[in-house]
C-alpha positions in Angstrom: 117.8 93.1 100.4 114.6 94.3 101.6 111.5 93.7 99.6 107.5 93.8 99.6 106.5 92.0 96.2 102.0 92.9 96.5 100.1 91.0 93.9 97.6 93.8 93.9 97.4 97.3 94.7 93.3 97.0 95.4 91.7 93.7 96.8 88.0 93.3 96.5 86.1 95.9 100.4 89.6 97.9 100.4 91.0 101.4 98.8 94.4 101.6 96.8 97.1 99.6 98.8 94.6 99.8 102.2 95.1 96.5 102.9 99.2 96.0 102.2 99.4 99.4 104.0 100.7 97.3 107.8 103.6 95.9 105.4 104.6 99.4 103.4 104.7 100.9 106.6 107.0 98.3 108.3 109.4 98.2 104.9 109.3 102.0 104.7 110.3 102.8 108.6 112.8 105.2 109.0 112.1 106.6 105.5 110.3 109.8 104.5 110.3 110.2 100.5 109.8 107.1 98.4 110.5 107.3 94.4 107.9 105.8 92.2 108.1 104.8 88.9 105.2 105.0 86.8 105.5 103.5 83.5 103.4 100.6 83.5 100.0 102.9 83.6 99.1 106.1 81.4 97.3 109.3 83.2 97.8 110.8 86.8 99.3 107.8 88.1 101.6 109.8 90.4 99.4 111.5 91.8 97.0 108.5 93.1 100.0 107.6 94.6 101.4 110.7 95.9 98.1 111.4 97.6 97.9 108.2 98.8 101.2 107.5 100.0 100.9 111.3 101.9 98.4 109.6 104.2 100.8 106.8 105.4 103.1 110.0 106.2 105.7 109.5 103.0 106.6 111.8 100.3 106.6 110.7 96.3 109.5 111.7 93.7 108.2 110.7 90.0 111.1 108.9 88.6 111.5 109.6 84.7 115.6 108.9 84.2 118.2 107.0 86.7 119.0 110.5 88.5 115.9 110.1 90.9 116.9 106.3 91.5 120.4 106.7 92.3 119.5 109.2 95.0 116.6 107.0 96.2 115.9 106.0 100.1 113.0 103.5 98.6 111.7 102.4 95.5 108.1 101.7 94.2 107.1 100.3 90.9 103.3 100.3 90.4 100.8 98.0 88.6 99.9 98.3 85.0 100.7 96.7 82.0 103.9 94.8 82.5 105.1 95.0 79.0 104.8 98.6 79.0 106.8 99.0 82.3 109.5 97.1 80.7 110.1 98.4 77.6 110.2 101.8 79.6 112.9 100.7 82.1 114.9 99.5 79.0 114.5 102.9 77.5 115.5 105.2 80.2 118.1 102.6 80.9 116.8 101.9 84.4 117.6 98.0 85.2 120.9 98.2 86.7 120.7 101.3 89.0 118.0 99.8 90.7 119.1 96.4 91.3 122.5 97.9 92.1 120.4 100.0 95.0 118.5 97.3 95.6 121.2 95.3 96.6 122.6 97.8 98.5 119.7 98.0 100.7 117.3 100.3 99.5 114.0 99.0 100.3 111.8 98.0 97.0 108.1 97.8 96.8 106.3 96.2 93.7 102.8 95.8 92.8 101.6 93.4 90.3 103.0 94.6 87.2 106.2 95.6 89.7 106.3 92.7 91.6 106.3 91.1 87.8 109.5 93.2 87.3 111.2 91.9 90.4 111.4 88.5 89.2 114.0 86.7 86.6 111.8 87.4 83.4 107.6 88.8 83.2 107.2 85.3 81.4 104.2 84.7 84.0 102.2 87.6 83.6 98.4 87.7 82.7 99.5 90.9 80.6 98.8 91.7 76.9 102.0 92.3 75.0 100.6 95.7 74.2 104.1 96.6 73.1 107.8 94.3 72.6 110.1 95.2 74.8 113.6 94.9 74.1 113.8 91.4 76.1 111.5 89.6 78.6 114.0 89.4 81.3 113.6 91.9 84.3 115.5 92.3 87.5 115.9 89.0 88.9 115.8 90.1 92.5 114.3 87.1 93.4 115.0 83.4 92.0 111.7 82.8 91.4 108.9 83.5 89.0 105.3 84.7 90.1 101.8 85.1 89.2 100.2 87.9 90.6 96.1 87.8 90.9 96.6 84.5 90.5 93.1 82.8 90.3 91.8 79.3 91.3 89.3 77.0 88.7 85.6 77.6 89.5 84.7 74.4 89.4 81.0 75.2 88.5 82.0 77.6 85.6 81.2 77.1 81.8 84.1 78.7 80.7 86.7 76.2 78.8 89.0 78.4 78.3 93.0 78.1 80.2 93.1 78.6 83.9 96.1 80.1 85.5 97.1 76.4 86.7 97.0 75.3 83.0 99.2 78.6 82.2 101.8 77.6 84.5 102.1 74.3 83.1 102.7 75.5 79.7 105.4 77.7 81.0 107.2 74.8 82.4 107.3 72.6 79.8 109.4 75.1 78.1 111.1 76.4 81.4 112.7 75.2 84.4 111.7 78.3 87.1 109.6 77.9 89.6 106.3 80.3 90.3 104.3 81.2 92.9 100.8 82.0 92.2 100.2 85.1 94.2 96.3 85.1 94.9 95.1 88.7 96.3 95.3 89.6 99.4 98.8 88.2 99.7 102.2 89.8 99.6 106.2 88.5 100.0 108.3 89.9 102.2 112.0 89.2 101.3 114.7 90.0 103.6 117.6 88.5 101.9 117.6 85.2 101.4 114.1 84.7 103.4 111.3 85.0 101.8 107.9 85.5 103.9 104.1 84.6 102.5 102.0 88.0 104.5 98.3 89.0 104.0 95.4 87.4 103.9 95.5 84.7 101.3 97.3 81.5 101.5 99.9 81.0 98.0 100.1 78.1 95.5 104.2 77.2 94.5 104.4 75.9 91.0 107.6 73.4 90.7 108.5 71.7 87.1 107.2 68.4 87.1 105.7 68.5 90.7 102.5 68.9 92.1 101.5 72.4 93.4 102.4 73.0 97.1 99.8 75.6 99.6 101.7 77.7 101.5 99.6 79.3 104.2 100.4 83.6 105.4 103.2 83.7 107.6 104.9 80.9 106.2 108.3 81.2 104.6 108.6 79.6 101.3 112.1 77.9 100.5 111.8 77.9 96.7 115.0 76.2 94.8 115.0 75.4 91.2 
């Protein structure tokens, strides 16, 4: 497998997907047309991408049923709302063809609300549950759970609600997966069973009962449950 799992398509003094753009062009060598899926977002969404995708030098195909994925040479889910992507991909019955081309080497690209999708379940987004999907479990590419723009405690701030730390927690006292707090700025890289920390920002790895573990960029992160 071949994968690029962005926690966020814009990081604060860059465009859409400027600063992942080195790593989508590295996954992406060798291929001209991506096909993008857009269901996590309402309005032109294919288009942003379309235009910007045309500047890296690749063509866009909007996928709306499995026809466009089955004849894919790379795939691209976009951020949004997570529950919304979901409950989409259930509908037009999308799950399997992609992990199936997935695992037969077709390169996938997520971001944020895709890179959500990518993992066992979305149990660890920061999404509203705008709307129920049929179930919470995704397209377990990966082992592993993560929290994209994940977000440290100001320690100065008034505010008492939750922090993402706190979040995680919860989760595992109910569940035995690990996460990976995906601050922006950062990206994986998985080529099959190695899975690669890029970008700019260091990652925080989540284990049941453990303390949280730093992972700097460039750093492979062996993640077992």
């Amino acid at each position: 497998m071949r994968l690029l799992l962005i926690s966020s398509s814009v990081v604060h003094g860059y465009g859409y997907l400027d600063h992942p753009e080195p790593e989508i062009r590295r996954i992406l060598d060798g291929i001209s047309t991506v096909a993008f899926v857009p269901f996590a977002l309402r309005g032109p969404y294919t288009e942003k991408v379309r235009e910007r995708m045309g500047r890296m030098g690749f063509g866009v195909t909007e996928v709306r049923s499995r026809r466009e994925i089955e004849t894919a040479d790379a795939i691209f889910i976009g951020g949004g709302n997570s529950f919304r992507l979901l409950k989409r991909m259930y509908e037009t019955e999308l799950l399997d063809p992609i992990r199936e081309r997935v695992h037969a080497g077709v390169p996938y690209i997520g971001s944020s609300a895709g890179t959500n999708v990518a993992t066992p379940t979305i149990r660890t987004t920061n999404d509203m549950p705008i709307v129920y999907p049929p179930s919470f479990d995704a397209l377990g590419l990966v082992r592993f759970q993560i929290n994209p723009h994940y977000l440290d405690a100001e320690p100065d701030s008034t505010h008492k609600g939750e922090t993402r730390e706190d979040r995680i927690r919860e989760f595992h006292e109910e569940n035995e997966t690990a996460v990976v707090g995906l601050r922006e700025g950062s990206a994986l890289r998985v080529e099959d069973d190695v899975v690669t920390l890029v970008g700019s920002r260091p990652a925080r790895v989540f284990r049941r009962g453990q303390e949280p573990v730093e992972v700097e960029p460039g750093a492979e992160l062996r993640i077992e449950n």
